[in-house]
SEBA-871108 format. One record per residue (C-alpha): residue in three letters; x, z, y. Coordinates in steps of 0.5 Angstrom, whole numbers, plus 500, padded with zeros to 3 digits. Each point is the difference from the previous one (the first is absolute). Layout:
<sites>
ALAXZY
...
</sites>
This chain:
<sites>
UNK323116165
UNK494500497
UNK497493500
UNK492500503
UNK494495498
UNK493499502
UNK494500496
UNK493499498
UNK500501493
UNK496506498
UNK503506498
UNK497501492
UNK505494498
UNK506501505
UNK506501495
UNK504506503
UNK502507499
UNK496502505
UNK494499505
UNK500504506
UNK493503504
UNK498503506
UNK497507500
UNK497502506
UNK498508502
UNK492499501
UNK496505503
UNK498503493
UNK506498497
UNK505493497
UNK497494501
UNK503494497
UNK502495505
UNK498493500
UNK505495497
UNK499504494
UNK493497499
UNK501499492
UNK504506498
UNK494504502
UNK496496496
UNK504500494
UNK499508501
UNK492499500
UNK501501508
UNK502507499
UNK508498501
UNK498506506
UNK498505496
UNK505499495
UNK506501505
UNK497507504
UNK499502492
UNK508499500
UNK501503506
UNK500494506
UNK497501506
UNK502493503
UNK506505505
UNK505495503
UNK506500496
UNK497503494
UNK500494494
UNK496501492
UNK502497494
UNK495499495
UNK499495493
UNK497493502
UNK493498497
UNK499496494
UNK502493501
UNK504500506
UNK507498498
UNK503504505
UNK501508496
UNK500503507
UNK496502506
UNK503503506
UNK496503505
UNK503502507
UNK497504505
UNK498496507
UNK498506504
UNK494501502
UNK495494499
UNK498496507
UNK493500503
UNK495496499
UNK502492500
UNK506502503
UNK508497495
UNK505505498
UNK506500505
UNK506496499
UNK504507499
UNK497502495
UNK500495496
UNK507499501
UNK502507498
UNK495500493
UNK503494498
UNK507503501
UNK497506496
UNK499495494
UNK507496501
UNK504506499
UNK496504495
UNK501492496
UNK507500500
UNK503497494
UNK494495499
UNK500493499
UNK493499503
UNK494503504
UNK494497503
UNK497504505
UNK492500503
UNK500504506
UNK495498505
UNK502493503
UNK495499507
UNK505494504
UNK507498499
UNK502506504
UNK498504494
UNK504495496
UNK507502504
UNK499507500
UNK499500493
UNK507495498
UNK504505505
UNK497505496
UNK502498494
UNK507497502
UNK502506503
UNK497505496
UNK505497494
UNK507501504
UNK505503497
UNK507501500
UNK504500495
UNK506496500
UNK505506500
UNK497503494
UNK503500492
UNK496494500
UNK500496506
UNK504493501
UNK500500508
UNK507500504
UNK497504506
UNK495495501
UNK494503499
UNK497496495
UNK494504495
UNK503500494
UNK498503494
UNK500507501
UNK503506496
UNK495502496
UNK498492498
UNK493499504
UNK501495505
UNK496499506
UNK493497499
UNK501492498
UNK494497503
UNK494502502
UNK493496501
UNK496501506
UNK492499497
UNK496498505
UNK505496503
UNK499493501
UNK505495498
UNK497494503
UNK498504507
UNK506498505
UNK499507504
UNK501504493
UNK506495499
UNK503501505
UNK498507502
UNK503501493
UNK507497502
UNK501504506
UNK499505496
UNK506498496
UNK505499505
UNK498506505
UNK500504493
UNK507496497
UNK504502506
UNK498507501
UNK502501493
UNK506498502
UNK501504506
UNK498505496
UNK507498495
UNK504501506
UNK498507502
UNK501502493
UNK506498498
UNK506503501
UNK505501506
UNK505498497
UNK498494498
UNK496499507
UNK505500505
UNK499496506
UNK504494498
UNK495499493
UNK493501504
UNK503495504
UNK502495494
UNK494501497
UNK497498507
UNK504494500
UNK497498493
UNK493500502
UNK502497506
UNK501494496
UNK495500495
UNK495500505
UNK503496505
UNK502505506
UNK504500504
UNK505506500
UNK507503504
UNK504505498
UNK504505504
UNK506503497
UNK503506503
UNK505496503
UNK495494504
UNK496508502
UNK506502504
UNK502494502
UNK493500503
UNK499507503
UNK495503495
UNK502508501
UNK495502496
UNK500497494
UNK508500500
UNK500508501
UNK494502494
UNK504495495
UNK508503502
UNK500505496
UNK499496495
UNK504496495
UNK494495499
UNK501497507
UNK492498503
UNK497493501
UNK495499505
UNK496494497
UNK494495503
UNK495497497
UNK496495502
UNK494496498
UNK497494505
UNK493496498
UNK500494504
UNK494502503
UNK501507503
UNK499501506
UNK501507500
UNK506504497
UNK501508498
UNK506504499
UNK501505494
UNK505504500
UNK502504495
UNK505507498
UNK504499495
UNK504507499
UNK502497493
UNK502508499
UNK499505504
UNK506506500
UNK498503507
UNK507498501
UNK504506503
UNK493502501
UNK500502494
UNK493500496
UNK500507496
UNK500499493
UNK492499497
UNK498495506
UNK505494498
UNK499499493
UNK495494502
UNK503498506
UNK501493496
UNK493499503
UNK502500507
UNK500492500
UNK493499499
UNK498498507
UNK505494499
UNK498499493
UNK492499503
UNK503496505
UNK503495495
UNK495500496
UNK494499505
UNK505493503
UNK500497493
UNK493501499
UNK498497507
UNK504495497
UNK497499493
UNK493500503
UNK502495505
UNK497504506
UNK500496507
UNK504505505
UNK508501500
UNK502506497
UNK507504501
UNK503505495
UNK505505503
UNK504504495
UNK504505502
UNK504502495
UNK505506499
UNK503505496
UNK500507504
UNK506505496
UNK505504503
UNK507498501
UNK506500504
UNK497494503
UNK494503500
UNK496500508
UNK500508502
UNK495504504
UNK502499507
UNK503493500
UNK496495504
UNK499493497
UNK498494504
UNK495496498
UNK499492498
UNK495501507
UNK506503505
UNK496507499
UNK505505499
UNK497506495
UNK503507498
UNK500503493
UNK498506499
UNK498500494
UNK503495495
UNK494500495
UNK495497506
UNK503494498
UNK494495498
UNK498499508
UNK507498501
UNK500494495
UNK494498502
UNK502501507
UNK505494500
UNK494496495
UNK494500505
UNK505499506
UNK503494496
UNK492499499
UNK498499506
UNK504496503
UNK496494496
UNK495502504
UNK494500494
UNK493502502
UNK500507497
UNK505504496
UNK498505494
UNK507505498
UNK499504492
UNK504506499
UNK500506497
UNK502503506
UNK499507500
UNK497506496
UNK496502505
UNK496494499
UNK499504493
UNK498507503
UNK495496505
UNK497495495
UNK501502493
UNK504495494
UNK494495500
UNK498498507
UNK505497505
UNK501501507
UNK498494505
UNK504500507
UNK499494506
UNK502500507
UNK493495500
UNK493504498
UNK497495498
UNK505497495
UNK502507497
UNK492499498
UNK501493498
UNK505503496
UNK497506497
UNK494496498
UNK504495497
UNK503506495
UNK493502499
UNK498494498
UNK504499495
UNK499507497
UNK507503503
UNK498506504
UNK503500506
UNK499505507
UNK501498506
UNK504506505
UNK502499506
UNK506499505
UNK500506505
UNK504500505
UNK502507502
UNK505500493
UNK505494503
UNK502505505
UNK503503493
UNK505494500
UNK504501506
UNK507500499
UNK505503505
UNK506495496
UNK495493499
UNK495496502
UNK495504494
UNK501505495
UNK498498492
UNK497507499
UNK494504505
UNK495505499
UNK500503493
UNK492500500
UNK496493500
UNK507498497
UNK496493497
UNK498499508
UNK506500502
UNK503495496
UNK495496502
UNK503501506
UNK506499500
UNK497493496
UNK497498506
UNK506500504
UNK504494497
UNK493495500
UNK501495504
UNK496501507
UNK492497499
UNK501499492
UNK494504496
UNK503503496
UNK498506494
UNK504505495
UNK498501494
UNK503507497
UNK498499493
UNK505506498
UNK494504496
UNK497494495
UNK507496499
UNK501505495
UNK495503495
UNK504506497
UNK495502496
UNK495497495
UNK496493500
UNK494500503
UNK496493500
UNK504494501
UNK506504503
UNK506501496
UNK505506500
UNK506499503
UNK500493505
UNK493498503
UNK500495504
UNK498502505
UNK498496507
UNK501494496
UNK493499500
UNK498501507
UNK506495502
UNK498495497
UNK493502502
UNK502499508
UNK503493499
UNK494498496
UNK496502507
UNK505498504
UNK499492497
UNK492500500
UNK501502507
UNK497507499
UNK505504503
UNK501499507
</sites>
């Protein structure tokens, strides 16, 4: 990944490919932003007026090259948009920040340096600014002509021989400050792990199934020093997890349901993450038409957070014990496979009819928050790509947020706004569980086909142990980026959730979240 430093150097003498700058959309045209102090002025402070003469606005997102002046050792200048400039006396916002620095790190893909002099206000600024840049430069290539993965994920050299961004220098950043250090370092493991989320969800099903995720878990078990158990499909049948069981039967590559914990001596609180990893999703006899299942590879990433966010409390060193729950399965059609009718029973004694196998998501996680629960933890947070309807109510970028506590759920939701991950809180009403009955089981897995998202949620919710707080994410629209990058967002996998997890332990550690 590529690697970030701190420094007070000036930008003139700084050898790299590039200097990054901020442009803002001011009141009568760009700006240039602070941090980029010496670029102006290396252009007569008419840096602005040059940039507007080549079309820049300062627009979020939009990015202009230009020569560097005489006597820079840099041969580039690269301004990026920030949006439209704060008010007076008031700091850019960290997302911003964090999506222009994503900006610049693509667009520099294949270069060995880049020093970056966007505004630096407080050590805040700094993190926003290494999170940008770190996951601005992602790419995945490992499948590609030129890649030397083996379905790990690891960002190799791509097809078209430009390698992600090699390092990147954050101007303005202190390296003798303890704040900008360790704002820096946070950065680096939140950003690391997400990316390596983001490996998961984009590599291929049939090197992903449930055993290898599982492998994968128990190797970073123990690098850093996590505690894990594996359920093969044997130790779920013996233990009576029907839910996993019946999504995973139809398949050759047998489910596993894996637990991850993290423990710090001086916890006082524990949460539970619990996570959907439909390694790939057929719709199983259900089958999905074709044009809705090239990207089910993507239907894990709710596990993919949740490992990612136990490892990252672990690597952070947070205070609160954290529980990752991965409920791994592949849903294919098979003679073995659940059909529309059959009644599973659940890890919890619940009984549950199948009327359509492609609702499949809720039934492993069913098995997962029951099996959760039983820890008793303080709070339980879900991820999952649940449900299209999600989709159809909030779009590809925003997530939705259900609870059966209202303040949680906010806590929740401006956790995720925090961190720059759009999110929405939505309700549980009360009225669609009735759509749920069952005349053969104790709950149906299907209900009203409007609200489809809520009532999810609501089936959920009926397998969260009783006085437990709990929250569903349903990130189904921003897992996945089918169309093009956009900030720090790559196509393909995202990495969605991972930052808002880690967020909530951090809180929860401070004693912020109730």
């Amino acid at each position: 990944m590529t690697a970030l430093t701190l420094s007070t150097s000036a930008a003139p003498g700084l050898r790299a490919d590039a200097i990054v700058i901020g442009v803002a959309k001011g009141a009568k045209g760009p700006v240039v932003a602070p941090g980029a102090e010496a670029v102006d002025t290396a252009y007569d402070g008419r840096l602005a007026a040059v940039l507007e003469t080549l079309g820049a606005s300062g627009a979020e997102g939009e990015l202009t090259k230009l020569p560097a002046p005489d006597g820079f050792k840099a041969p580039l200048v690269i301004a990026v948009g920030l949006g439209a400039e704060p008010g007076r006396d008031a700091a850019y916002e960290a997302e911003a920040l964090r999506r222009a620095a994503g900006v610049a790190a693509r667009a520099l893909a294949g270069a060995k340096k880049a020093a970056f002099a966007l505004p630096v206000e407080d050590a805040a600024a700094v993190g926003a600014i290494g999170e940008g840049v770190l996951l601005g430069a992602y790419s995945f290539d490992t499948y590609k002509d030129n890649g030397a993965g083996s379905g790990t994920g690891k960002n190799t050299k791509a097809k078209n021989g430009r390698t992600p961004l090699a390092e990147g220098v954050l101007l303005g950043g202190k390296p003798r400050d303890a704040a900008h250090k360790a704002a820096l370092a946070r950065a680096t493991a939140v950003c690391e792990e997400l990316n390596r989320a983001r490996d998961l969800v984009n590599t291929p099903p049939n090197d992903l199934t449930p055993a290898a995720f599982a492998a994968i878990a128990q190797g970073a078990a123990k690098e850093h020093g996590l505690k894990i158990q594996v359920l093969d499909d044997k130790a779920l049948a013996k233990d009576g997890y029907g839910g996993i069981l019946g999504v995973g039967g139809g398949s050759a590559a047998t489910p596993r349901l894996v637990k991850l914990s993290y423990t710090h001596a001086d916890a006082d609180k524990h949460l539970a993450f619990v996570g959907k990893g439909i390694t790939y999703d057929s719709g199983g006899i259900s089958l999905k038409p074709a044009g809705h299942n090239e990207t089910m590879k993507c239907d894990m990433s709710g596990a993919a957070a949740v490992f990612a966010a136990v490892v990252t409390a672990a690597r952070l060193g947070l205070p609160v014990n954290v529980t990752g729950w991965l409920a791994l399965a592949e849903n294919m059609p098979s003679g073995s496979a659940v059909r529309p009718g059959d009644v599973l029973r659940m890890y919890s004694g619940k009984t549950v009819e199948v009327l359509n196998t492609d609702a499949e998501g809720r039934l492993v996680l069913a098995d997962a928050l029951w099996a959760a629960s039983a820890e008793q933890p303080d709070a339980i947070v879900d991820v999952a790509t649940l449900t299209g309807a999600m989709m159809l109510a909030l779009g590809s970028r925003t997530f939705g947020i259900m609870a059966n506590d209202d303040a949680f759920r906010s806590a929740v939701h401006e956790a995720a706004e925090e961190v720059g991950e759009p999110a929405w809180p939505m309700p549980l009403p009360e009225h669609l569980r009735k759509g749920m009955d069952s005349p053969t089981a104790d709950i149906a897995n299907m209900g009203e086909r409007m609200g489809g998202g809520l009532v999810a949620g609501l089936f959920l919710r009926e397998f969260v142990g009783e006085g437990i707080t709990w929250a569903h994410l349903d990130i189904a629209g921003p897992a996945f980026n089918e169309g093009g990058a956009f900030g720090y967002t790559p196509k393909g996998g995202t990495g969605s959730a991972v930052r808002t997890l880690v967020r909530l332990a951090e809180l929860t550690a401070e004693g912020d979240l109730g």
